[in-house]
C-alpha positions in Angstrom: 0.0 0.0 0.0 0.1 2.1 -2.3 -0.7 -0.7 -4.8 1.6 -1.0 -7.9 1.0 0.7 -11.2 1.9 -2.6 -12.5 2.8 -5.5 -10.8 3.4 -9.5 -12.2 4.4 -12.4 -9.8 7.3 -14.9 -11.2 8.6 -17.9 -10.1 10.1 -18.7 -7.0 11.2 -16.3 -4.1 14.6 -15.0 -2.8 14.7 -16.1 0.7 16.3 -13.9 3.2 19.8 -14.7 5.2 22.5 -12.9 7.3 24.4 -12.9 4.0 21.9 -10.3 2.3 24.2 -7.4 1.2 23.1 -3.9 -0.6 25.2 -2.2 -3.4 24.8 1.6 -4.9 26.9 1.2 -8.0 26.0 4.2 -9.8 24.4 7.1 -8.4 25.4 6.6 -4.9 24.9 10.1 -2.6 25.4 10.3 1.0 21.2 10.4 1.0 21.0 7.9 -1.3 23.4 5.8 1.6 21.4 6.8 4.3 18.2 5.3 2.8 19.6 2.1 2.1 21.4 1.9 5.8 17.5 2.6 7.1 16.1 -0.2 4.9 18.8 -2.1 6.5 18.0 -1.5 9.8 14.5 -2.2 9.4 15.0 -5.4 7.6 16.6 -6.6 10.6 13.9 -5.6 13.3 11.3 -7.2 10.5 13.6 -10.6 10.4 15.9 -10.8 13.1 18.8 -11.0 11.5 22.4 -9.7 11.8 23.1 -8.2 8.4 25.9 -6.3 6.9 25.3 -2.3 7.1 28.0 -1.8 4.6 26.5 0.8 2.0 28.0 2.3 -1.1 29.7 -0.1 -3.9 29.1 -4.0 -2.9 30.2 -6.7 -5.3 27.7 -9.5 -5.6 25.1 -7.9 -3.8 22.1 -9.3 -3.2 20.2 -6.2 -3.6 21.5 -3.3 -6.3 19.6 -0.2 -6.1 20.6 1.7 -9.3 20.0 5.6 -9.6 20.3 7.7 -13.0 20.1 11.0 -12.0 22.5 13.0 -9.4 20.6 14.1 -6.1 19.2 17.7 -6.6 19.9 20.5 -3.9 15.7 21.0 -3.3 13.4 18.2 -3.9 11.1 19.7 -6.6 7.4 19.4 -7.5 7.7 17.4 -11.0 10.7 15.1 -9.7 10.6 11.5 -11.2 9.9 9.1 -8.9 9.3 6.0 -11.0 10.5 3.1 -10.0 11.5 -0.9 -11.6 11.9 -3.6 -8.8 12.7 -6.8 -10.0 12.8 -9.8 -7.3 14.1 -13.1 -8.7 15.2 -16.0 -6.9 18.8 -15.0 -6.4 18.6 -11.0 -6.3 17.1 -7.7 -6.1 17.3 -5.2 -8.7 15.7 -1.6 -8.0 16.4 1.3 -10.8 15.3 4.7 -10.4 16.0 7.7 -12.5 16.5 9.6 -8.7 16.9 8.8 -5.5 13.5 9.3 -4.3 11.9 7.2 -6.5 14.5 4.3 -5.4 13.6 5.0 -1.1 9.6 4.2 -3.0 10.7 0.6 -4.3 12.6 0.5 -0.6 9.1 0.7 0.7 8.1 -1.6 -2.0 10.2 -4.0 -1.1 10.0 -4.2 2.5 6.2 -4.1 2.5 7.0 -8.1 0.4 8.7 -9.3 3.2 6.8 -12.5 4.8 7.1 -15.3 6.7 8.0 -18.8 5.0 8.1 -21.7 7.6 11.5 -21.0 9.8 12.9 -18.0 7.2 12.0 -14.2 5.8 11.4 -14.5 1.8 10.1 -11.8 -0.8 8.4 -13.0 -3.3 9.8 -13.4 -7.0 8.2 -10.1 -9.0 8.3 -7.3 -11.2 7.0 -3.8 -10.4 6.9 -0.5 -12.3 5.2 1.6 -10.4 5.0 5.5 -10.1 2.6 8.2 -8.7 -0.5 9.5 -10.0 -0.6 12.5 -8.4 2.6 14.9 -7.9 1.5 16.3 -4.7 0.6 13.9 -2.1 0.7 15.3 1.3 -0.3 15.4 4.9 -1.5 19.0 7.0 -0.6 18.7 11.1 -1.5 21.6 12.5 1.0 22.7 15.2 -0.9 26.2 15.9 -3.7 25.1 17.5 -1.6 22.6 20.0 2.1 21.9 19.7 3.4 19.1 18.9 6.7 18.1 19.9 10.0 17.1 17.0 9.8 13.6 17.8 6.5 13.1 17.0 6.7 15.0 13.6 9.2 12.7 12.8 7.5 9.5 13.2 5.2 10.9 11.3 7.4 11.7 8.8 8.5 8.0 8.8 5.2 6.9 8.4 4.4 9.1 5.4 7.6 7.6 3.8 6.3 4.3 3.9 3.1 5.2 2.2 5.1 7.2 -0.3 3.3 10.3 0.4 5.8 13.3 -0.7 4.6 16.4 1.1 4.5 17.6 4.6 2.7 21.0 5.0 3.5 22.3 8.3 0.8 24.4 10.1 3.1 26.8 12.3 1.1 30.0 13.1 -2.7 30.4 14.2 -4.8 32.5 16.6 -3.4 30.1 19.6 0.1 30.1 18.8 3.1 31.2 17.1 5.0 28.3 16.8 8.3 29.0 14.7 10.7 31.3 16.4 11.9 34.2 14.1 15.7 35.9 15.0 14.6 39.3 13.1 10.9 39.8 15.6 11.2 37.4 18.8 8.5 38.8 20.1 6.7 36.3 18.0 7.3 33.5 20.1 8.0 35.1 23.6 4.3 36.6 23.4 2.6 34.6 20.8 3.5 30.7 21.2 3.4 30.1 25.4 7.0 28.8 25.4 6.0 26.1 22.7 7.3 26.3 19.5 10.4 25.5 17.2 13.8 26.9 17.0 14.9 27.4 13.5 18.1 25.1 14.0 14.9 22.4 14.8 13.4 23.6 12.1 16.1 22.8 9.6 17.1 19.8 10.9 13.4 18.5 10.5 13.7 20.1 6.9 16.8 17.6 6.2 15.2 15.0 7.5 12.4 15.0 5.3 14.1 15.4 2.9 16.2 12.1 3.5 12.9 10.8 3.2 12.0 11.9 0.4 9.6 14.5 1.7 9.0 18.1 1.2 8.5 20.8 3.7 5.6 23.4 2.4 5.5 26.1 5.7 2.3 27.4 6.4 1.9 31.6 7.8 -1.2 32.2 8.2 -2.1 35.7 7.1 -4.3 38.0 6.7 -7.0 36.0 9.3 -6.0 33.6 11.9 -3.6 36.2 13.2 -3.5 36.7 17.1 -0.6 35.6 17.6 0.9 37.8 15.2 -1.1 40.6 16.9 -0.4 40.0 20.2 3.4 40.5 19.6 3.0 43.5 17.3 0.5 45.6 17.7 1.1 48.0 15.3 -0.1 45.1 12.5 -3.4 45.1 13.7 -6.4 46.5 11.7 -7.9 48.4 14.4 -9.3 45.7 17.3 -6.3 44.1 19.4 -6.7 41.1 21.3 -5.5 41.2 24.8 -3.7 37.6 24.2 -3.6 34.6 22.3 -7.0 33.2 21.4 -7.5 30.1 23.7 -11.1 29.2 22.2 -11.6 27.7 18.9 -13.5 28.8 15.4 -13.0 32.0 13.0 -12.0 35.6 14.8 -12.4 39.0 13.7 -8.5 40.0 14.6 -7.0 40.6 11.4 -3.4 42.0 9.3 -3.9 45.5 8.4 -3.5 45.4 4.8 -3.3 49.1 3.9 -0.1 50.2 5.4 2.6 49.7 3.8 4.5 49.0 7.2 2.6 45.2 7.2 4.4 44.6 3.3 7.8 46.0 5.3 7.6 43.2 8.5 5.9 40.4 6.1 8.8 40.7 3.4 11.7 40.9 6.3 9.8 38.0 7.9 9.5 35.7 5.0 12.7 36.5 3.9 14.0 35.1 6.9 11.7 32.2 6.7 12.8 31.4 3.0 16.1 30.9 4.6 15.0 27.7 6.6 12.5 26.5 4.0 14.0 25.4 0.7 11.0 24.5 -0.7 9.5 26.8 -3.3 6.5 26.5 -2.2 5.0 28.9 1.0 1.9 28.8 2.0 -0.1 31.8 3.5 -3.6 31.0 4.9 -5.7 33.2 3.6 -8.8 31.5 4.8 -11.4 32.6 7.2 -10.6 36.9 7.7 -14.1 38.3 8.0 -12.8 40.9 8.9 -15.1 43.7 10.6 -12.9 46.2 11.0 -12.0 46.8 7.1 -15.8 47.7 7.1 -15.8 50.4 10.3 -11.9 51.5 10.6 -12.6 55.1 9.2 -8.7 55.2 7.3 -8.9 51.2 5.9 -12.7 52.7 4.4 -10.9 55.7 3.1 -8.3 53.7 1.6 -10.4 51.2 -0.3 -12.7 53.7 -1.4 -9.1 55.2 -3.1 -7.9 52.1 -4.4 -11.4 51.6 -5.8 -11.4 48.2 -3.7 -15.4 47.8 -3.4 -15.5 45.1 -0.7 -13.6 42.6 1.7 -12.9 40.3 -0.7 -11.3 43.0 -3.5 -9.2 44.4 -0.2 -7.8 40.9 0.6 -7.1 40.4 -3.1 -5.2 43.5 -2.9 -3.2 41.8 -0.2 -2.7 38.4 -1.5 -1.1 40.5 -4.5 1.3 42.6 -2.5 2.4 39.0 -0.7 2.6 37.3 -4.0 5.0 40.0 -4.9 7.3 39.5 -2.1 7.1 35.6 -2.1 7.6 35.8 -6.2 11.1 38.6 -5.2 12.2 35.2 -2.8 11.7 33.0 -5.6 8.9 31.3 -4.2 5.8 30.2 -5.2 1.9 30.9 -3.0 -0.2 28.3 -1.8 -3.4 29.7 -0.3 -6.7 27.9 0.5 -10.0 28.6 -1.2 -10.7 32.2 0.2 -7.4 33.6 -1.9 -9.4 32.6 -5.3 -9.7 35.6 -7.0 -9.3 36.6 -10.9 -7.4 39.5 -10.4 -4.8 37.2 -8.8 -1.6 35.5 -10.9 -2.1 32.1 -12.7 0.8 31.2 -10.7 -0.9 30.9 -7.1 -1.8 27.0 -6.1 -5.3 27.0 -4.6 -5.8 24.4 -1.6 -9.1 23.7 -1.9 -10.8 22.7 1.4 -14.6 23.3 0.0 -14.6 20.6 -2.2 -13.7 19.4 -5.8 -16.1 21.7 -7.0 -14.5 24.4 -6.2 -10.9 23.2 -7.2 -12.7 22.3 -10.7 -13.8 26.3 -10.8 -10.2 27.0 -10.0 -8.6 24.5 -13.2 -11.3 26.0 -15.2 -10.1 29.7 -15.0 -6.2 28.8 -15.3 -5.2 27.8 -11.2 -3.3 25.1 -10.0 -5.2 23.4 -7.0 -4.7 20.5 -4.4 -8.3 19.3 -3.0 -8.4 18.5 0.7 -11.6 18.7 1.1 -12.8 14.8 2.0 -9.3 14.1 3.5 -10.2 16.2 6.6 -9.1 13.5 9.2 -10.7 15.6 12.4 -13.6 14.5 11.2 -13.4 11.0 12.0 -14.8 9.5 9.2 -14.0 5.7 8.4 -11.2 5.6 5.7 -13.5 3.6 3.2 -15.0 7.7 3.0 -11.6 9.3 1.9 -10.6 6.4 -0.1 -13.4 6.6 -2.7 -13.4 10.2 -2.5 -10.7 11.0 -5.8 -8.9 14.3 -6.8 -10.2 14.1 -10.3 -13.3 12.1 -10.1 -14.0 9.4 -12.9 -16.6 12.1 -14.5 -14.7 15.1 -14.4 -16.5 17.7 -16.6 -12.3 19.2 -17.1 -10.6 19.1 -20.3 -7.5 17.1 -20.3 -5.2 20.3 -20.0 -7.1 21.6 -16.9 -7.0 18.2 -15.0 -3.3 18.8 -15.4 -3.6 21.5 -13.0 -5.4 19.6 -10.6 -1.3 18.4 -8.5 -3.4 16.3 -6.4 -4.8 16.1 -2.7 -3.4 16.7 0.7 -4.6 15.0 3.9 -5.3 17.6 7.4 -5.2 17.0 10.4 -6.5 19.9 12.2 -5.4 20.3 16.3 -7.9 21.6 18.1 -8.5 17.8 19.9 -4.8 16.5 19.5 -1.9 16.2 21.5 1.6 14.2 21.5 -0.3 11.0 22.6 -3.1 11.1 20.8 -2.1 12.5 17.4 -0.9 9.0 16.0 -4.4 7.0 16.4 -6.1 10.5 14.4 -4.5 10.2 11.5 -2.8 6.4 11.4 -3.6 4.3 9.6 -6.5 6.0 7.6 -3.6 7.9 6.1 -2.3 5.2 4.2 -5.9 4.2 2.3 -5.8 7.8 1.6 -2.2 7.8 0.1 -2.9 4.8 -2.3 -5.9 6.9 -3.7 -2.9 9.9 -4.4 -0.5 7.3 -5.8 -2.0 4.6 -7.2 -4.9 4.4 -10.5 -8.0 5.6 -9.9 -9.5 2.6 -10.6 -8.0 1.0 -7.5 -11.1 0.8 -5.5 -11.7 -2.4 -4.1 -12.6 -1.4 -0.4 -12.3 -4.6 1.2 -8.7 -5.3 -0.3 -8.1 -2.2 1.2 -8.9 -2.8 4.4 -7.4 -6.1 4.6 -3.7 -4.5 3.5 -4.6 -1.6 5.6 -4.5 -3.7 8.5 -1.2 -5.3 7.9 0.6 -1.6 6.9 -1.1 -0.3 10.6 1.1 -2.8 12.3 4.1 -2.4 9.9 3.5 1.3 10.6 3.7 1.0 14.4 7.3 -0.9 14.1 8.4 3.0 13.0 7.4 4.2 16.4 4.2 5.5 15.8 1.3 5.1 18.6 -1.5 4.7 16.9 -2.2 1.4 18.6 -0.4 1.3 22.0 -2.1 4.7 22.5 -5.4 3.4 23.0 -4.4 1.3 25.8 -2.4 3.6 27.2 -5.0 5.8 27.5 -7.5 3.3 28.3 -5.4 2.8 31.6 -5.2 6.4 32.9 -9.3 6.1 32.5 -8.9 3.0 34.7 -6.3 3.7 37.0 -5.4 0.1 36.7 -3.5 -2.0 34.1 -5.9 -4.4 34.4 -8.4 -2.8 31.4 -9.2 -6.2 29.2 -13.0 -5.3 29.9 -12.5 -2.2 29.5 -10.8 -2.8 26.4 -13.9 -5.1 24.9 -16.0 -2.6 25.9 -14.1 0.3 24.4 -13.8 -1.9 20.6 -17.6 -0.5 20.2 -17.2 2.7 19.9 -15.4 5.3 17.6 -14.8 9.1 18.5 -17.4 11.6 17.2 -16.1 14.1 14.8 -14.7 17.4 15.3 -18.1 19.7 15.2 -19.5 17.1 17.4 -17.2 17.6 20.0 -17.0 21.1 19.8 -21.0 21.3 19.8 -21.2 18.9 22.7 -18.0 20.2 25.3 -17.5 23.5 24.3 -13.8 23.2 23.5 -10.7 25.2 23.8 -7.0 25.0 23.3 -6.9 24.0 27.8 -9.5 21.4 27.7 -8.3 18.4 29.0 -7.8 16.0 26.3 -7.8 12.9 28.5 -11.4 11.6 28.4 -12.7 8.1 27.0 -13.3 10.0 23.5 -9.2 10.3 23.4 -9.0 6.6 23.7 -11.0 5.1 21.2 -9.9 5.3 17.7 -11.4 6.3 14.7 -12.9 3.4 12.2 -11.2 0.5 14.5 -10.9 -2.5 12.3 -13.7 -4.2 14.0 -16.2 -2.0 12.4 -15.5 -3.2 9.1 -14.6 -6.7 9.7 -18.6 -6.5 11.2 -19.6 -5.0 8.6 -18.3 -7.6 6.0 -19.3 -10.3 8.0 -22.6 -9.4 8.4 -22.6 -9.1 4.4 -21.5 -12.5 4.2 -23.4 -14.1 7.0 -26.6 -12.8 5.5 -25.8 -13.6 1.4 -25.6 -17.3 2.7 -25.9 -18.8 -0.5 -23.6 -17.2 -2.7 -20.7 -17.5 0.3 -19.1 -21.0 1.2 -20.5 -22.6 4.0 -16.8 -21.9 5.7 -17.5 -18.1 5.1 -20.8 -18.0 6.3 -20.2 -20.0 9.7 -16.9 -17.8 10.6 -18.8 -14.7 9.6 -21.6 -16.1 12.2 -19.2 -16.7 15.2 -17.3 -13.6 14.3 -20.7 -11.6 15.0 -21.5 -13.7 18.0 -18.2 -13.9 19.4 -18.6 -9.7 19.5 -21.9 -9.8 20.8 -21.1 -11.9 23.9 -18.4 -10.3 24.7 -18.7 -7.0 24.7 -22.5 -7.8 26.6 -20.1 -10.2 29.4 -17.8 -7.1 29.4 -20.1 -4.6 30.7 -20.1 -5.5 34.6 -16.8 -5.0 35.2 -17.0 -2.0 33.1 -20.4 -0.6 35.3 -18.2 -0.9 38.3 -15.5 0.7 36.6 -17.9 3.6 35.9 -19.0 4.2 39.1 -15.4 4.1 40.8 -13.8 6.6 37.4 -15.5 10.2 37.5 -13.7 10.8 34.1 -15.7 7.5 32.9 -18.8 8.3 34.3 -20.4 10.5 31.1 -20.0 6.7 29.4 -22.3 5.6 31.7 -25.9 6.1 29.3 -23.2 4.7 26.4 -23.2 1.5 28.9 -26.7 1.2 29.2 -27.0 1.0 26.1 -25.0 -1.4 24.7 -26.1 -3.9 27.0 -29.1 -3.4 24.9 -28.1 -3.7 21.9 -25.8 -6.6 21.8 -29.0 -8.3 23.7 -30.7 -6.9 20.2 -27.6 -8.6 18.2 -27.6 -12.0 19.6 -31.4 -12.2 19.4 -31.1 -11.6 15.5 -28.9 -14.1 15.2 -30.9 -16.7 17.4 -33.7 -15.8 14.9 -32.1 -16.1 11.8 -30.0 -19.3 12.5 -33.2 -21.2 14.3 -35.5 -20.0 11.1 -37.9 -18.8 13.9 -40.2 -15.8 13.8 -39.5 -12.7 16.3 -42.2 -11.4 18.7 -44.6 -9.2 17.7 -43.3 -5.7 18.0 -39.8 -6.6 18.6 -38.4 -6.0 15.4 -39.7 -2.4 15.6 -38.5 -1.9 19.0 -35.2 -3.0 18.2 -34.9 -0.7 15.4 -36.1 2.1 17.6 -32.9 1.2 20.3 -31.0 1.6 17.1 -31.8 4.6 15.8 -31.9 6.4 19.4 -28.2 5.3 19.9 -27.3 6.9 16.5 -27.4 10.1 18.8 -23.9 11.2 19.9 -23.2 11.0 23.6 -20.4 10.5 26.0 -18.3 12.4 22.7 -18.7 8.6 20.7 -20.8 7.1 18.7 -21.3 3.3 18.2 -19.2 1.3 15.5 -21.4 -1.8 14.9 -24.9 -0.3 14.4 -25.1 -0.6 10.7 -24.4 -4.4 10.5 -26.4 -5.3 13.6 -29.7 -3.0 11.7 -28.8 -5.6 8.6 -29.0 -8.5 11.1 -32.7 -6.8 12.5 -33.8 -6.2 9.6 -33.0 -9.8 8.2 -35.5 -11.7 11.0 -39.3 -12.2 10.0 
């Protein structure tokens, strides 16, 4: 995962011993070294053996990774990163025209390795494989809460070994300035509490994503989502200042004062400093969300549109987003913006990030613009991954000609932070990331959701070997709820739920950036596997006679087995409840799901004995079912829509 472009199986396998060596003939760069001494190390944790960690020129290697083209200085948008692997029984052969596409068959390649009776083997095959989509990336907002270096690395690791290619950090918003700046330092010692990155972190984090094969797109948010900025400079603001950083969530009125020209003086010494630690040529700027009230009631920002014949809000930002472009375009840098910087008076040259849907990125290729959709990849609101899977760039009935599809670079996951911190980040956007990387890499006729889940659950535990959480989390948390590390109940009971999205939440506990996030809603993870392994199962249980009789009797016990014991789970889990004040809003959640899988195993005791139901009880069970639907305790139940298949399946 991704899948292949192309992909055939040969003959044999090439099973793997301590005498597996790796050679870089031609083309060998220190980065190029450093990937292949990582697949090195990471074939020994996946085998156990002792290898050789010699890199560079190997004779009679088992493995040759040949590159054609010298490493460039900045990793660019339109790099080639094809890929051949060719797996015999006595070698490996990986070319590449450049380095990055050789760490993709790396990825390739270690994702084959399997078990084979007391050995490691990879199968015999051939691959050619390359990316659909130029721009694949992945959003973590470090405004709202910080997150720490370590854990953007990790991250960084994982979005290597789904091949995704661009990490766009979020590093300003109304709660925090998070990059520290030499030229204003007031920046971070008023705007960021403490928390934010130094620029030596910030370069090294720059290098290594690029050792991965990643690029770093910064994020400034500007004109709106400003605070931060505001709080440290007053003299930016547009006529309202805020008295400190914003601790509540959602869209403020604080704003960049776009008409004096003493803004376009500390935004062009600013980014100028910034282009320094970001090779990338890509900035990003915001640009979402400014309404804005004072441009309507500040007596001189009135005066000046009404002299810059600037007839509204919009026209005034456009006016901004113009001045920016022209410093960003001075630095030899390109703007990224989401939807709100759309505008025809801007440059062709802007990207649009389009977080409103594929609509309005096909409005943007129609009129000339470059866009990236993010729009069904929003990961904060916990939808299951089958959602952003199917959910493509450039749908299969695209109304765009083939020259404006070109301008569509592809689609970039976000993971917004108003409910995230260092422990709970992982299980947010792992492994649903990786479903959504094969839609950015693969063909768009890859689409076959079960095969996707099944390899998704494999790459989650391959995944977790890099050092993400997204598993170990849950528990961890699950044990803090608990006080105990004695949680196995706790832990059945907890495998029926799923967190409710981020408007939920919100809606529900009135959030801000010091809400505790340490309640059962930060334990349980989004679309756990069990919801869809129910799902198919209940497909297959109920389509008895088009499945195998094997299919159909472990699709039964599989639904039983779930029923029974998440139902013999619940007393432990109601004393839990009453000794656990931060368990106790679970408690009407408890209720019921004793209920329900009561409702579950009836169905089942129905359908297997061919008897009839009561009167009434079909439509009282449906009632239970549609009451729970309602969001409480912050979750919302995983298993309802195969258990109203099973209900609606009795007579």
């Amino acid at each position: 995962m991704p899948q292949p472009v192309s992909m055939s199986t040969g003959q044999g396998r090439l099973v793997l011993t301590k005498g597996f060596t790796a050679s870089t003939p031609r083309g060998s760069s220190p980065r190029l070294d450093r990937a292949v001494e990582r697949m090195l190390y990471r074939l020994e944790d996946q085998t156990g053996l002792e290898l050789v960690r010699q890199v560079g020129h190997v004779t009679g290697a088992t493995l040759t990774v040949d590159v054609l083209q010298p490493d460039t200085t900045v990793q660019g948008l339109d790099e080639d990163e094809s890929y051949h692997l060719d797996i015999t029984s006595n070698a490996i052969q990986i070319h590449a025209a450049t380095t990055t596409g050789a760490m993709h068959a790396l990825e390739t390649m270690l994702q084959l390795v399997q078990p084979a009776g007391s050995a490691y083997m990879v199968p015999a095959a051939v691959i050619d494989d390359s990316p659909r989509f130029h721009w694949r990336g992945l959003m973590i907002d470090c405004g709202r809460h910080f997150e720490p270096i370590d854990v953007l690395k990790r991250n960084l690791d994982a979005m290597a070994a789904v091949k995704l290619n661009v990490f766009h950090w979020h590093l300003t918003e109304d709660q925090g300035f998070r990059i520290e700046s030499k030229r204003f330092p007031r920046l971070t010692a008023e705007g960021s509490d403490g928390l934010f990155y130094t620029q030596e972190q910030a370069r090294e984090l720059v290098q290594y994503a690029r050792d991965r094969g990643i690029r770093i797109v910064p994020e400034f948010e500007m004109p709106g989502h400003s605070v931060a900025w505001l709080v440290a400079y007053p003299e930016l603001n547009s006529g309202t200042q805020p008295t400190g950083i914003r601790r509540e969530f959602g869209v403020s009125d604080y704003v960049l004062d776009p008409t004096r020209e003493a803004t376009y003086k500390f935004i062009n010494l600013f980014l100028t400093e910034m282009a320094s630690i970001f090779p990338d040529q890509y900035v990003h700027i915001g640009g979402d969300e400014a309404p804005a009230p004072d441009w309507k009631t500040n007596p001189r920002i009135v005066a000046f549109m009404k002299s810059h014949d600037l007839k509204d809000n919009d026209a005034l930002q456009a006016y901004f987003n113009k001045r920016v472009l022209a410093i960003l375009t001075k630095l030899n840098r390109r703007m990224v913006g989401w939807d709100e910087i759309f505008n025809p008076a801007l440059p062709k040259d802007v990207v649009i990030q389009s977080w409103r849907g594929e609509q309005s990125l096909s409005k943007g290729a129609t009129q000339g613009y470059q866009g990236v959709l993010s729009a069904p990849y929003y990961l904060d609101g916990m939808q299951p991954a089958v959602k952003p899977y199917l959910a493509d760039p450039i749908s299969a009935n695209t109304t765009l000609t083939p020259e404006q599809q070109k301008l569509i670079l592809g689609g970039e996951i976000c993971m917004w932070g108003e409910h995230l911190d260092g422990r709970t980040i992982d299980s947010r956007i792992w492994p649903r990331s990786a479903a959504i990387a094969e839609r950015f890499w693969s063909p768009q006729n890859v689409r076959d959701v079960d095969s996707m889940y099944s390899r998704l659950d494999a790459v989650s535990v391959e995944l977790e070997t890099l050092g993400l959480r997204h598993l170990t989390s849950e528990d961890a948390e699950l044990r803090g709820l608990a006080g105990s590390e004695h949680i196995a109940a706790l832990r059945t009971f907890a495998s029926a739920f799923e967190p409710v999205g981020f408007g939920d939440r919100s809606s529900e506990q009135h959030t801000s950036q010091r809400t505790a996030l340490t309640s059962f809603v930060d334990a349980v993870r989004p679309d756990p596997p069990i919801r869809h392994q129910l799902e198919l199962a209940a497909k297959r249980y109920l389509a008895k006679g088009t499945e195998t009789t094997s299919a159909t009797s472990q699709s039964k016990d599989l639904l039983e087995r779930f029923f029974s014991e998440v139902n013999a789970s619940m007393p432990s889990v109601n004393e839990l409840i009453k000794q656990q004040p931060r368990l106790q809003p679970m408690q009407e959640r408890a209720d019921q799901l004793a209920v329900l899988t009561g409702i579950g195993s009836q169905a089942i005791h129905f359908l297997e004995t061919g008897t009839s139901a009561p009167a009434q009880w079909k439509q009282d069970a449906l009632a239970r079912i549609e009451g729970a639907k309602k969001p409480s305790g912050l979750v919302f139940f995983d298993f309802l829509s195969p258990l109203t298949d099973l209900v609606n399946a009795t007579r």
